[in-house]
C-alpha positions as CSV (number, residue, x, y, z in Angstrom):
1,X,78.3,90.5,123.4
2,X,80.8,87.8,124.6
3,X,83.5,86.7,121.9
4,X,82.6,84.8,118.8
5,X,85.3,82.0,119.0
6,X,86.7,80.7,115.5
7,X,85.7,77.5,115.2
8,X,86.2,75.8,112.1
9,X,83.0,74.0,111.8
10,X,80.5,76.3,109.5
11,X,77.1,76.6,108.2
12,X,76.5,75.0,105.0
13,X,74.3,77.7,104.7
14,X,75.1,81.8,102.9
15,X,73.7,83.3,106.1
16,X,74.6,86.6,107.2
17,X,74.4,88.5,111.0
18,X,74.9,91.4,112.2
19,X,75.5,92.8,115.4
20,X,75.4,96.0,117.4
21,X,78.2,96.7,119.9
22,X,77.3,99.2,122.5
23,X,81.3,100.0,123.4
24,X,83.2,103.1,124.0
25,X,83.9,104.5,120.3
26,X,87.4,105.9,118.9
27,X,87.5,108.7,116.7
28,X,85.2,109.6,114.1
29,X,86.4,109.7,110.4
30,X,89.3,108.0,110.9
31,X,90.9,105.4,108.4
32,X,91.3,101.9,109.3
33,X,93.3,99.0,108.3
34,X,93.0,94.8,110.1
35,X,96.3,93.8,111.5
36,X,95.5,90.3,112.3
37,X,92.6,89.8,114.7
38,X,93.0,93.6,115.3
39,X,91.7,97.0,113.9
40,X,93.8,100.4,113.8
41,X,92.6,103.3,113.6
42,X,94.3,106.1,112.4
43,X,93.7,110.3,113.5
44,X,90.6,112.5,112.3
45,X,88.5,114.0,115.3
46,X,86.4,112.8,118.5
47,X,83.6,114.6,118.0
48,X,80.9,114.9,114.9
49,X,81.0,118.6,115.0
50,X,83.6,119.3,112.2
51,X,83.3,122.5,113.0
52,X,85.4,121.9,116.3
53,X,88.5,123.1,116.4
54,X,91.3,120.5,116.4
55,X,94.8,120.5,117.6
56,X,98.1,118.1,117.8
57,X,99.1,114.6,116.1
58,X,97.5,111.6,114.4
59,X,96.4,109.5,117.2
60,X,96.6,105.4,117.2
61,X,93.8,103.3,118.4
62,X,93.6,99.3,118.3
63,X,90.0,97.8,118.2
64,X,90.0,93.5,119.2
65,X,87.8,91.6,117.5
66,X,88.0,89.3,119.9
67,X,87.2,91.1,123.1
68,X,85.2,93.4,121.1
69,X,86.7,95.8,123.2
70,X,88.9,99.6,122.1
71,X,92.6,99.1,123.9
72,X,94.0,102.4,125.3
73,X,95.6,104.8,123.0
74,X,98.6,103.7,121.0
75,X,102.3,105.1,122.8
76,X,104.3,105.8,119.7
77,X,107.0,106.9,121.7
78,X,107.2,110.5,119.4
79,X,106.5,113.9,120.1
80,X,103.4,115.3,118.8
81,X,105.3,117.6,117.2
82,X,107.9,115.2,115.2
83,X,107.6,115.7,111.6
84,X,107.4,112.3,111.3
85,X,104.0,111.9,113.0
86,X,101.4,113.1,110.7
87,X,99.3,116.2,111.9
88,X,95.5,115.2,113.4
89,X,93.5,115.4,110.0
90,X,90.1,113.6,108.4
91,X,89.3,112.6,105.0
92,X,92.8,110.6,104.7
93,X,93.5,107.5,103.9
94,X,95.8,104.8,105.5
95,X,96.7,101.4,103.3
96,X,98.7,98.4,104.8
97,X,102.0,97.2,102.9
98,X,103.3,93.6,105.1
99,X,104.2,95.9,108.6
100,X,103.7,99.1,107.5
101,X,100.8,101.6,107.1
102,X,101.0,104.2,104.8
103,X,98.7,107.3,105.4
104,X,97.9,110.0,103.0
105,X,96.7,113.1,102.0
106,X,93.7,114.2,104.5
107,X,92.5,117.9,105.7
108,X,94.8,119.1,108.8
109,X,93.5,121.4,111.6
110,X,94.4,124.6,109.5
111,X,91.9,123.3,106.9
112,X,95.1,122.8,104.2
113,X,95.2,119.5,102.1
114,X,98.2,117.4,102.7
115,X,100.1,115.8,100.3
116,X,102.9,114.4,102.7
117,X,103.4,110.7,103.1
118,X,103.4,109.1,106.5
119,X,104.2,105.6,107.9
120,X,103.4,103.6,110.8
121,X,105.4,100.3,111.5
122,X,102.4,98.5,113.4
123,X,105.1,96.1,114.7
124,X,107.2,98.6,117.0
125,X,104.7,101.6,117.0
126,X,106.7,103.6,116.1
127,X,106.0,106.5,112.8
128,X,108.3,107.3,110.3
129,X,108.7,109.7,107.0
130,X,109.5,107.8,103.9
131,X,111.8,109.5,101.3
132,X,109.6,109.6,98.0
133,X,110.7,110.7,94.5
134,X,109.1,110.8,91.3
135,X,105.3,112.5,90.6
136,X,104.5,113.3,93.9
137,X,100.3,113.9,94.2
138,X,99.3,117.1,95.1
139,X,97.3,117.6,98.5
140,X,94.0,116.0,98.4
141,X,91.2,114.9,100.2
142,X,88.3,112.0,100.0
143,X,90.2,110.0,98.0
144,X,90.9,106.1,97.8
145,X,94.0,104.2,98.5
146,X,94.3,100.2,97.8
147,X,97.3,97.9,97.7
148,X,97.7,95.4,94.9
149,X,100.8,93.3,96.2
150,X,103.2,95.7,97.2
151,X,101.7,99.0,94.9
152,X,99.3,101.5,96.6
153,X,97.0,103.0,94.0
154,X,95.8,106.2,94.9
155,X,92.7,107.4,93.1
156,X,90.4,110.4,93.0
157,X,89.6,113.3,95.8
158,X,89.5,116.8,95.8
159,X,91.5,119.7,97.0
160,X,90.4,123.6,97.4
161,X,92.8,124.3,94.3
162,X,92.1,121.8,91.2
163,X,89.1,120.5,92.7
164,X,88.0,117.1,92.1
165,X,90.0,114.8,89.8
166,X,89.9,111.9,87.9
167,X,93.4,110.8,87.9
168,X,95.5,107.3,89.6
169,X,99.0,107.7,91.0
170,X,100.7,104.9,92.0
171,X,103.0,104.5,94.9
172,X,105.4,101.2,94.4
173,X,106.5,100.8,98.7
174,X,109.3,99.0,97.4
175,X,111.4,101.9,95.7
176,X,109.3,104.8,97.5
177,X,108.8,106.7,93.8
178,X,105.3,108.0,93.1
179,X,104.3,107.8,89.3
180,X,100.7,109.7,87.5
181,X,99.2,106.5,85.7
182,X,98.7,107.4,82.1
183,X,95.5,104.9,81.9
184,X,93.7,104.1,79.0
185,X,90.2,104.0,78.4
186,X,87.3,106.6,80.4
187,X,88.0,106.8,83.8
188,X,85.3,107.1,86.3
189,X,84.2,111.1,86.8
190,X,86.2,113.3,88.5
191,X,85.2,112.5,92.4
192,X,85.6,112.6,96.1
193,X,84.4,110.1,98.5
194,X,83.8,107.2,96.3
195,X,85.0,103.7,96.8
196,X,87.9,101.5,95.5
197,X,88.1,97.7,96.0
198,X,90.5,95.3,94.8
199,X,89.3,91.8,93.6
200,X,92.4,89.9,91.9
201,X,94.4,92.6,89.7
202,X,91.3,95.0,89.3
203,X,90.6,97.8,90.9
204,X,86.4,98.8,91.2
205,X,85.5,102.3,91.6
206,X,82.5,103.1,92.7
207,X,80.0,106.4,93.2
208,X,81.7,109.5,94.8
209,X,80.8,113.1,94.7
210,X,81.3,116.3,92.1
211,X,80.1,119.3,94.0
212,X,80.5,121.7,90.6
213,X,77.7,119.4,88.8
214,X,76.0,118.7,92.4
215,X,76.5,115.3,91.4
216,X,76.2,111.7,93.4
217,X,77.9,109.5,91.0
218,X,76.2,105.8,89.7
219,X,78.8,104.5,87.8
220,X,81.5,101.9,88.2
221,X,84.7,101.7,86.8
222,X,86.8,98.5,86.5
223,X,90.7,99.3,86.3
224,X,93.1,96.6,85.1
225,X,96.6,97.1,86.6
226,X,97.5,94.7,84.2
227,X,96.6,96.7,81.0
228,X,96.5,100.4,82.6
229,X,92.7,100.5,80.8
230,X,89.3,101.2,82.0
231,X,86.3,99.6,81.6
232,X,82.9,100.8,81.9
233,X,80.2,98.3,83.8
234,X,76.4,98.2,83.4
235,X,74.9,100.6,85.7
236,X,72.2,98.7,87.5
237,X,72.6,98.7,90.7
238,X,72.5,100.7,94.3
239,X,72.1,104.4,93.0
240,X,74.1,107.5,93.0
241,X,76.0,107.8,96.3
242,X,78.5,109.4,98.2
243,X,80.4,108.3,101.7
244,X,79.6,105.1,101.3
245,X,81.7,101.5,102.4
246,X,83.0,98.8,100.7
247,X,84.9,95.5,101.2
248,X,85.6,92.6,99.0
249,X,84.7,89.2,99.8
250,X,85.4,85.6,97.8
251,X,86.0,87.0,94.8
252,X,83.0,89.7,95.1
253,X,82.6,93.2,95.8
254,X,79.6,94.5,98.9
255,X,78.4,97.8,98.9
256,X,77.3,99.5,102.3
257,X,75.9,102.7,103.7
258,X,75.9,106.1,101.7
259,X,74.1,109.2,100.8
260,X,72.1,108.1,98.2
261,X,71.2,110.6,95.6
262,X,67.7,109.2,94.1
263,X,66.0,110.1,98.0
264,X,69.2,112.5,99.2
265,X,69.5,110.6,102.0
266,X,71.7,108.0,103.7
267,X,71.0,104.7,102.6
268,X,71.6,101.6,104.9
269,X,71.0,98.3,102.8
270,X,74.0,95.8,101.4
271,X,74.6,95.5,97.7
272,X,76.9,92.6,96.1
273,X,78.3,93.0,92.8
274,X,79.6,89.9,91.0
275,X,82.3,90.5,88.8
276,X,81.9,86.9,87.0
277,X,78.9,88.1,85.1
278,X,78.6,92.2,86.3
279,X,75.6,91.6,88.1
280,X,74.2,93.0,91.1
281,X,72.5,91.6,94.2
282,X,70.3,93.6,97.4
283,X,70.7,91.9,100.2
284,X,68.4,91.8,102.9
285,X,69.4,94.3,106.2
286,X,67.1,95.4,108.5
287,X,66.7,99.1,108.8
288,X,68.7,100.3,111.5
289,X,66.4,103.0,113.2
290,X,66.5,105.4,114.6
291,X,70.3,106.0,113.3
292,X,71.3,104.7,109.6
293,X,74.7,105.4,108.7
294,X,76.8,107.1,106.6
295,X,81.0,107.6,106.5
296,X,81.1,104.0,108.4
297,X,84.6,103.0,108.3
298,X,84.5,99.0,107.2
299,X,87.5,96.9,107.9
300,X,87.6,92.9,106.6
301,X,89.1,90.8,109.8
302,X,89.1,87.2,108.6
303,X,85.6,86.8,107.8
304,X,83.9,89.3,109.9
305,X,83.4,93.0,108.5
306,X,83.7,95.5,111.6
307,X,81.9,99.2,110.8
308,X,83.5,101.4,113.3
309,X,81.9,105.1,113.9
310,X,81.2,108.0,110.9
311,X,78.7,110.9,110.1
312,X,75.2,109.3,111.4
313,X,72.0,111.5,110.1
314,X,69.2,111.6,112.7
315,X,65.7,111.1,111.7
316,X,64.0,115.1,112.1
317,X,60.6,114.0,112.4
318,X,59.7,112.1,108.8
319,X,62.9,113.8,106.9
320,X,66.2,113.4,107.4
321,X,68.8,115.8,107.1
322,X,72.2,114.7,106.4
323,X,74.2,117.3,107.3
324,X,72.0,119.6,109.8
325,X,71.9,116.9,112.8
326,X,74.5,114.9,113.7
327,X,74.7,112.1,116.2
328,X,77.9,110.4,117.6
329,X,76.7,107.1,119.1
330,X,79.5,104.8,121.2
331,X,78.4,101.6,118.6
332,X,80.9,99.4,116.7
333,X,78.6,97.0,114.2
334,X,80.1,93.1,113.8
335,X,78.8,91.9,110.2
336,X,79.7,88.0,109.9
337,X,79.8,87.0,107.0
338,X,80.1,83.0,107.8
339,X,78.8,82.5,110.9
340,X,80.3,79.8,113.1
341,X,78.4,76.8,114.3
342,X,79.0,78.6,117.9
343,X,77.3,81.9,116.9
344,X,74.5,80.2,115.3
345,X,73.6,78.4,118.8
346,X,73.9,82.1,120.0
347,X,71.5,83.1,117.8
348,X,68.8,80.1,118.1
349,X,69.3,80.7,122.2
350,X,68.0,84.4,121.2
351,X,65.5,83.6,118.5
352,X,63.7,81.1,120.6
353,X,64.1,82.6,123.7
354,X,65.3,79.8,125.4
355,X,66.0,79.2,129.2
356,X,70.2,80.1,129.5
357,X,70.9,78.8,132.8
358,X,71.7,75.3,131.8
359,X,73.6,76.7,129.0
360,X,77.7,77.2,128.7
361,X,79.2,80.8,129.6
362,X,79.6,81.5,126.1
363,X,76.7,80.3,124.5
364,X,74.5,82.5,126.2
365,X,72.7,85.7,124.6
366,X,75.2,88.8,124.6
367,X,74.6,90.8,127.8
368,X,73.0,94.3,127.1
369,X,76.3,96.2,125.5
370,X,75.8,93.7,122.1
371,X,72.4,93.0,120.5
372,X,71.6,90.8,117.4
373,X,70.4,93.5,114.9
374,X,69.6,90.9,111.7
375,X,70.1,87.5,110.2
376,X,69.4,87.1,106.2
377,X,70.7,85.3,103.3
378,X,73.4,85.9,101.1
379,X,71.2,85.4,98.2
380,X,68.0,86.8,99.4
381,X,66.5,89.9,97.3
382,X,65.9,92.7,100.3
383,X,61.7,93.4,100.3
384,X,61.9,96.3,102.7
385,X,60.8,99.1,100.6
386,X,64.5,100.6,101.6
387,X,66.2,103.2,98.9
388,X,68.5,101.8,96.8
């Protein structure tokens, strides 16, 4: 697919596209944070075996959103094995403070969960190991990490020790001392691989997993960094799930992928909760056969939310099996959230299959490495009979 330009003319109207990017893939569960028009992409492994033994140091990759394109590795300029580079691990998180990411906690290639703090200064490329005090989290893994100003709130996971856990620490980047949150109110259940979203001052958690109840979690969560409380929402909306992605957008909160535990499969449809009146909304998304997706890393870049490579469950005749087949596909998906008056004549040049060659360079249709996957409404109910 050739660039989408910003252009600052829009459409008056809430539609939604989405787009498949046939491209050469980084690493699979990674953790991801947008640095301007660019995604980085932090460690975990290249290949969906987990199985696969893994050696050496977090690896760096850059994804642009503008040539829709992966730039070669990151130099850091630091041995692999400086202490200051963080060990290659998955299920960590990495959370961006002005220049700096922060990642934590993870599973390393000895299967041991970390609970050392790493930092990458996107600027010079260069890692570093901050000097923290205070209550210090244990090693975890499948947790959540969000920034509210200059605070990183870390929430949740699981380790082989305490199991999961319900409890919030909170990292303040601007005197390097971790503090345990005493929070009032019920937090969500104790949980790995859920989902945490700021909107504002609050912080929404969402689903996650308790293996000792065998448990794919509903509920959501509202915490008020304000107050330090909880509050309970109405549970009404996309299910039970596990290793799913979220974003915020204009004051709302999208819900994406997952294994959902009504079918105990993945599910692949968009969900929008309002905060304004705790409602929630299914969007329509086609299905995206024969691979749906699960573990999708989502990243916001302006308006645009880029999906980048996770676990994908392949269809095994008319079950699926998360977990027994994996698939690594070389596919980065490109949901615009407010198309530009540019992408829309894309997408009328496609839908109408109209003659190109009197059309400009980069108005044509994307050549065959970028497809058109869907167009729907913001406000349109999905009717595809998909799980939910």
């Amino acid at each position: 697919m050739y660039p989408l330009q910003n252009n600052p003319l829009r459409s008056n109207a809430s539609g939604m596209l989405i787009w498949k990017m046939n491209v050469k893939a980084g690493a699979h569960n990674n953790a991801v944070v947008a640095v301007g028009q660019k995604m980085y992409s932090f460690g975990a492994f290249k290949h969906m075996n987990i199985c696969h033994s893994y050696v050496g140091s977090c690896f760096v990759q850059v994804f642009n959103t503008v040539s829709l394109r992966w730039m070669p590795p990151v130099e850091t300029g630091t041995g692999e094995l400086s202490p200051e580079v963080p060990p290659v691990c998955h299920s960590h998180t990495a959370a961006l403070v002005e220049d700096t990411v922060y990642i934590c906690g993870g599973v390393n290639q000895n299967w041991e969960h970390c609970n050392e703090l790493h930092a990458f200064n996107v600027d010079t490329h260069r890692w570093f190991k901050p000097k923290v005090s205070g209550s210090v989290p244990e090693g975890r893994a499948g947790h959540t990490a969000c920034i509210a100003g200059k605070v990183m709130y870390v929430h949740g996971g699981w380790n082989d020790t305490s199991g999961h856990t319900d409890v919030t620490y909170k990292l303040d980047t601007s005197t390097m001392v971790w503090c345990l949150m005493d929070t009032r109110g019920t937090p969500p259940p104790a949980s790995s691989w859920h989902s945490a979203t700021f909107i504002g001052t609050k912080m929404f958690v969402f689903g996650g997993r308790d293996d000792r109840v065998n448990t794919r979690h509903d509920s959501l969560r509202v915490f008020d960094t304000e107050t330090n409380g909880w509050q309970n929402t109405p549970t009404l909306g996309p299910g039970g799930r596990m290793f799913h992605s979220a974003f915020a957008y204009n004051g709302e909160m999208y819900i994406h992928g997952g294994w959902n535990v009504k079918a105990g499969v993945d599910s692949h449809c968009l969900w929008k909760f309002t905060p304004d009146n705790f409602s929630w909304k299914k969007l329509l998304l086609r299905r995206l056969n024969p691979y749906t997706a699960w573990t999708l890393r989502c990243c916001m870049v302006g308006d645009r939310v880029v999906l980048c490579p996770g676990y994908m469950a392949h269809y095994e005749g008319r079950h699926r099996y998360p977990g027994v087949c994996f698939n690594e596909r070389d596919v980065v998906y490109i949901l615009e959230l407010c198309p530009t008056l540019k992408t829309l004549c894309k997408v009328a040049v496609i839908g109408n299959a109209l003659e190109q060659v009197e059309l400009t360079h980069d108005i044509r249709s994307p050549p065959s490495h970028g497809r058109l996957l869907a167009s729907f409404q913001a406000g349109q109910d999905a009717a595809d009979g998909s799980h939910g």
